[in-house]
C-alpha positions as CSV (number, residue, x, y, z in Angstrom):
1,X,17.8,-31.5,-22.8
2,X,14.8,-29.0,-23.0
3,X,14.6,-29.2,-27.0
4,X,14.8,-33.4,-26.7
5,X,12.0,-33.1,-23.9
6,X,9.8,-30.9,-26.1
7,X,10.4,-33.0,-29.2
8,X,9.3,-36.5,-27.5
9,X,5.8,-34.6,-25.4
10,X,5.0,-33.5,-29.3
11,X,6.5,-35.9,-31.2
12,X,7.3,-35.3,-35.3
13,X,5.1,-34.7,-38.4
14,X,2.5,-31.4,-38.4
15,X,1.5,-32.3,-35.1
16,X,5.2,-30.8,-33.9
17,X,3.9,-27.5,-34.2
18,X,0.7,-27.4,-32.6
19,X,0.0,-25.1,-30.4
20,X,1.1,-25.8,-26.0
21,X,-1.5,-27.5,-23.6
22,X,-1.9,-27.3,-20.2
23,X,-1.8,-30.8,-20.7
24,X,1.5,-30.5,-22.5
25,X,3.1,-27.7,-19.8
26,X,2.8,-31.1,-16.9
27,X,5.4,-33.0,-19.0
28,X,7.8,-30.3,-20.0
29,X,9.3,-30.4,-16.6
30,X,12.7,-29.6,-18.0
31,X,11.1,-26.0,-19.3
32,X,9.3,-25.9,-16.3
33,X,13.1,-25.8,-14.6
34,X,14.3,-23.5,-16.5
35,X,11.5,-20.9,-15.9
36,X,12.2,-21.3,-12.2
37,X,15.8,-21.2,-12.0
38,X,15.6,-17.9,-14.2
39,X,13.1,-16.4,-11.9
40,X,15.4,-17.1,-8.7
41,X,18.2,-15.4,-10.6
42,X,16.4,-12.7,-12.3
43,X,12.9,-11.9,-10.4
44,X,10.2,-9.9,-11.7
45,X,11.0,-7.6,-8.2
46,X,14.3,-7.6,-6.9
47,X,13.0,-6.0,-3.5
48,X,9.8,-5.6,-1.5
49,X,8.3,-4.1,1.0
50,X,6.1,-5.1,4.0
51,X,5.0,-3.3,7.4
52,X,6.1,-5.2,9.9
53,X,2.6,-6.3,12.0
54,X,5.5,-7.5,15.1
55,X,8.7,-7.3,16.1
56,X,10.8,-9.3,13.8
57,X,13.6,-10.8,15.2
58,X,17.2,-10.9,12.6
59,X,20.0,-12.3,12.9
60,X,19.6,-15.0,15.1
61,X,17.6,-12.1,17.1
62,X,21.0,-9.8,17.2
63,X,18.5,-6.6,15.7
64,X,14.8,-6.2,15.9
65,X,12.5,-5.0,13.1
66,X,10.0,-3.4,15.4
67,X,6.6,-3.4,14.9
68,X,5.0,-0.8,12.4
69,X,8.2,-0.1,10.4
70,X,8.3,-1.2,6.7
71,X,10.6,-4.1,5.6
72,X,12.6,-4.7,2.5
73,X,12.5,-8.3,1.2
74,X,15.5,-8.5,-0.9
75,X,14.3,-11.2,-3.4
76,X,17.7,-11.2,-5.4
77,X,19.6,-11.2,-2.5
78,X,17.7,-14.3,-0.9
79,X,17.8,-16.6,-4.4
80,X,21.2,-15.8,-4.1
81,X,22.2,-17.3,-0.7
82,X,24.6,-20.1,-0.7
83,X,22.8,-21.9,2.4
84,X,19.5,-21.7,0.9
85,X,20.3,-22.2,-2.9
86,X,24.4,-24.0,-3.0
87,X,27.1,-22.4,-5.6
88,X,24.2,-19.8,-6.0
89,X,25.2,-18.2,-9.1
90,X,25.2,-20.7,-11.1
91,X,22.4,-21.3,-13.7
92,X,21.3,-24.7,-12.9
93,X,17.6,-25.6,-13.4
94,X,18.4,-29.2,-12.5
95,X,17.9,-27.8,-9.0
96,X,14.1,-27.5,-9.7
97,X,14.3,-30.9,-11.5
98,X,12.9,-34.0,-9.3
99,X,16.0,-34.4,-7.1
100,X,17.4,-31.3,-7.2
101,X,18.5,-28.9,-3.9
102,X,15.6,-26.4,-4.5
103,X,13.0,-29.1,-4.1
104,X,14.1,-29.7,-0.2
105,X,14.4,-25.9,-0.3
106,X,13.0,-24.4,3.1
107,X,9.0,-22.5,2.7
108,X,9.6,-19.1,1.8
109,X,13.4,-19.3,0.4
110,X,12.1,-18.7,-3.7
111,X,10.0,-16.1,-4.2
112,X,10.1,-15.2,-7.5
113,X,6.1,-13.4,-7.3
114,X,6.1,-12.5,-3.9
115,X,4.6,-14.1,-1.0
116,X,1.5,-13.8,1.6
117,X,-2.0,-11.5,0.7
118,X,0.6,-9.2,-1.7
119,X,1.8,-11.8,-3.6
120,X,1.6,-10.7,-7.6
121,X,-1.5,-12.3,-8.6
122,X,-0.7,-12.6,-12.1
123,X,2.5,-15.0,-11.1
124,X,1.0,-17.7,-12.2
125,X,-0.6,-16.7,-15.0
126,X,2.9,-14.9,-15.7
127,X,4.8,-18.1,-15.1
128,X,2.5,-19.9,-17.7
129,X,3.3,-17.4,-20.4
130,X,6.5,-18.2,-19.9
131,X,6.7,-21.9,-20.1
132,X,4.3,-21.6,-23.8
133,X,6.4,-18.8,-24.9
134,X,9.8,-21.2,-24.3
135,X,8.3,-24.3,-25.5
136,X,7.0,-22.8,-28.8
137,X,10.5,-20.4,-29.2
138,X,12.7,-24.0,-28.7
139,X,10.6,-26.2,-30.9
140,X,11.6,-23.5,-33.5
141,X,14.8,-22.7,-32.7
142,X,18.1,-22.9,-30.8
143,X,18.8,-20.1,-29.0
144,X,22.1,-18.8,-28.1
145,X,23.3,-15.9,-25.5
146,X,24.9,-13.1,-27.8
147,X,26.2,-12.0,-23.9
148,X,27.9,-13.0,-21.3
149,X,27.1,-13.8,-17.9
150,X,28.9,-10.6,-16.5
151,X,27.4,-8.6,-19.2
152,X,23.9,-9.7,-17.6
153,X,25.0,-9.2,-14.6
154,X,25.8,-5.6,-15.1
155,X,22.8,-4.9,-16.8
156,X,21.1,-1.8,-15.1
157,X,17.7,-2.9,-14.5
158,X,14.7,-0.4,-13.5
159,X,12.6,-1.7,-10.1
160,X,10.8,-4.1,-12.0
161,X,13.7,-5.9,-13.3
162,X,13.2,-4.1,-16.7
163,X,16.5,-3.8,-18.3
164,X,17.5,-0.4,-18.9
165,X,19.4,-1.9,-22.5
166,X,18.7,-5.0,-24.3
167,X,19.9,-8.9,-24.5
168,X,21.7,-10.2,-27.1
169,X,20.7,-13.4,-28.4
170,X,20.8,-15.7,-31.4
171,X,17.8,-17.4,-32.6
172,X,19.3,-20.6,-35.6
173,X,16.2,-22.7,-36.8
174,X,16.3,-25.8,-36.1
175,X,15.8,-28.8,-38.8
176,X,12.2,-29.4,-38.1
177,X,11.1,-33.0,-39.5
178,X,7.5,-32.7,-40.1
179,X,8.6,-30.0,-43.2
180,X,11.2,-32.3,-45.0
């Protein structure tokens, strides 16, 4: 679906390969998806921290986080919680899709950069890299996990989400129309 979006936003003949506008990123909402839904299941952090500035109630108010002591956000823990994000494991960027469960989602539920004054600043900057980088890989190519889904799952990663070992993928060029 991505690589049919991409090819109707920039059409066939030498124009295909032109370089991505911001222009262009508004109507690849289908890469704009799949940016998201790869963030919720892989952040950039998978934890943060925060000093508590009042007691925090938790579990339905069952424990305190009192004032002054420091607080892990467990952002890999929360994109993974079946009331906030339903069969949560699943790769599904239709969720970010007009329509989809994660755009009802509840404030604060995806945090893929962070939240409040210590929110990464580059996230969005970050998150545009992303959707050029993806739009300009699939008008090239299809690309094709050389893992599995438990194999990235059991990938050690370092505490910016750095894989320890790499990914295996296959990149098969595509038939491009514009050099026939």
């Amino acid at each position: 679906m991505a690589q049919r979006q991409l090819d109707q936003v920039f059409g066939g003949g030498g124009d295909f390969l032109r370089p991505v506008t911001t222009a262009d990123l508004s109507q690849l909402t289908m890469i704009d998806a799949i940016v998201k839904e790869t963030l919720r299941l892989f952040p950039t952090a998978p934890v943060g921290t925060r000093l508590a500035a009042e007691d925090i109630p938790l579990a339905g108010g069952r424990y305190i986080a009192p004032r002054g002591c420091c607080v892990f956000l467990a952002f890999y823990l929360l994109h993974r919680n079946p009331e906030l994000f339903p069969d949560p494991d699943k790769f599904d960027p239709g969720r970010f899709l007009p329509g989809g469960s994660a755009t009802s989602r509840r404030s604060c539920s995806y945090l893929p950069f962070s939240t409040g004054p210590r929110r990464c600043v580059g996230g969005p900057f970050a998150t545009m890299e992303m959707k050029i980088l993806l739009a300009t890989l699939l008008r090239w190519f299809r690309i094709l996990p050389g893992s599995s889904r438990e194999e990235l799952e059991s990938i050690s990663f370092s505490v910016t989400s750095h894989p320890l070992t790499g990914y295996r993928v296959s990149f098969i060029p595509r038939e491009i129309q514009s050099f026939k």
